[in-house]
Every structure is written in C-alpha cells, then in structure tokens.
N, C-alpha and C positions, 0 to 999 in steps of 0.2 A: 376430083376432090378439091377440096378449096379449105382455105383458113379466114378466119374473119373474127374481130377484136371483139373478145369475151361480154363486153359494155351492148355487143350490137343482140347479146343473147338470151334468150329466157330457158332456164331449168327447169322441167317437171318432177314432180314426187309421182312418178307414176311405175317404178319398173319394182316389182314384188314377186320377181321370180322364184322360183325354189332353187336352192342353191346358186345363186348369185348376189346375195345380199351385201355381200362384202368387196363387188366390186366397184361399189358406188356412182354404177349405171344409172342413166335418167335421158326421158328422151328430150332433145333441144330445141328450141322454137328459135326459128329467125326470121320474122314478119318485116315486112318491105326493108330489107337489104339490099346494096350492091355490093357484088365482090369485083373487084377492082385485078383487073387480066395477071398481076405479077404475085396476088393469092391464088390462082389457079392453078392445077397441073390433071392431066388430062389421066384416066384409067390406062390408058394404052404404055406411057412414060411408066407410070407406077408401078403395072406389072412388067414392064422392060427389065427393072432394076436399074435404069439408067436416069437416076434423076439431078435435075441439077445441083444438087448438092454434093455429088460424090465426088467429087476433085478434093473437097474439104473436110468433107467426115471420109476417117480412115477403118472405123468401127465396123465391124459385121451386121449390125443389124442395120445401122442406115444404107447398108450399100443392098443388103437384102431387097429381091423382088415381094412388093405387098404380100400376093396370097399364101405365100409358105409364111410369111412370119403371120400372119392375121389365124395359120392353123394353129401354132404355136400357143397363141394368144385366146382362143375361141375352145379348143377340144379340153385342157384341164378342166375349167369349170365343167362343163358337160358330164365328162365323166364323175366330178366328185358330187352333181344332183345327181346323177342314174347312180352313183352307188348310194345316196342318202336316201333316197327314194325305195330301194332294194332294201335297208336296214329298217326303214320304219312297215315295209309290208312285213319282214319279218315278224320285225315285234306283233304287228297286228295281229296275225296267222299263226301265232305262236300256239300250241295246242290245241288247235282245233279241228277237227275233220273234214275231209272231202263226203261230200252225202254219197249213199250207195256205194262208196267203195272200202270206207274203213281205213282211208290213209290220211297222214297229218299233211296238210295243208305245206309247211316247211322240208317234207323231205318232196 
C-alpha cells in the first residue's frame, strides 16, 4: 500500500452499487505517478499489525492488523444491501403465487 498527495489523483463517478451509496466510494486513477519509498509499506508489515507508526498511536485501531479491521469496515454495508435487496423482493412478491402449486411467493 502506498499514499500519495490527493493533487497527484483523479476521482471517478463510477461506483452505483446497491446499498453503498452513502459510502461515498469512487474508483481513483493515478496516471504516471511516483511513490517515493517513505509512502510505501509493504502487505506483509500491514497484516503483521506491526507498522511503523505504532510506538505513536496508542489507539486500537491504528495498532490493529489490516484485515480484521478492513472486515469491520467491509461486512455492515454488505449486510444492509442483502437485507435492502430481501425487502424490495418482498414487496415485489407481495401477493402473488408460485404456478402449480398454489403458494404465495413471501411465505
């Protein structure tokens, strides 16, 4: 992973997911860039939990290894599209039958 100065980036209107509107995702472009070695930090560090900031943030989430907090971060939204997702087939299915068997579609 790497950081690199906002000025060096382009933001697309491109993410229209279903329930994720409000996280104000967008995919990033960074066309002929250098990242300079002291914005770098390697996957391996990241998910150590051992990065070099942790002597200075005393915080839980900065000392956290990436991928438990990126679950943290990733599964709410998920769950609240599959449950928005689950509420609008209901409405859709809302009284109507299964063919040949005589049962409503919602139970």
């Amino acid at each position: 992973m790497f950081v690199l100065p906002a000025s060096d980036l382009t933001a697309l209107d491109d993410w229209h997911a279903n329930g994720l509107r409000a996280t104000g995702s967008s995919s990033i472009v960074a066309d002929e860039v250098f990242v300079l070695s002291h914005r770098f930090i390697s996957g391996e560090v990241l998910a150590s939990g051992r990065t070099p900031g942790m002597e200075r943030n005393v915080g839980w989430i900065q000392r956290s290894p990436l991928m438990p907090t990126l679950a943290y971060a990733l599964v709410p939204p998920a769950l609240g599209a599959a449950r928005a997702s689950l509420a609008a087939f209901a409405v859709e299915v809302d009284g109507k039958v299964i063919s040949h068997v005589d049962v409503l579609q919602t139970d």
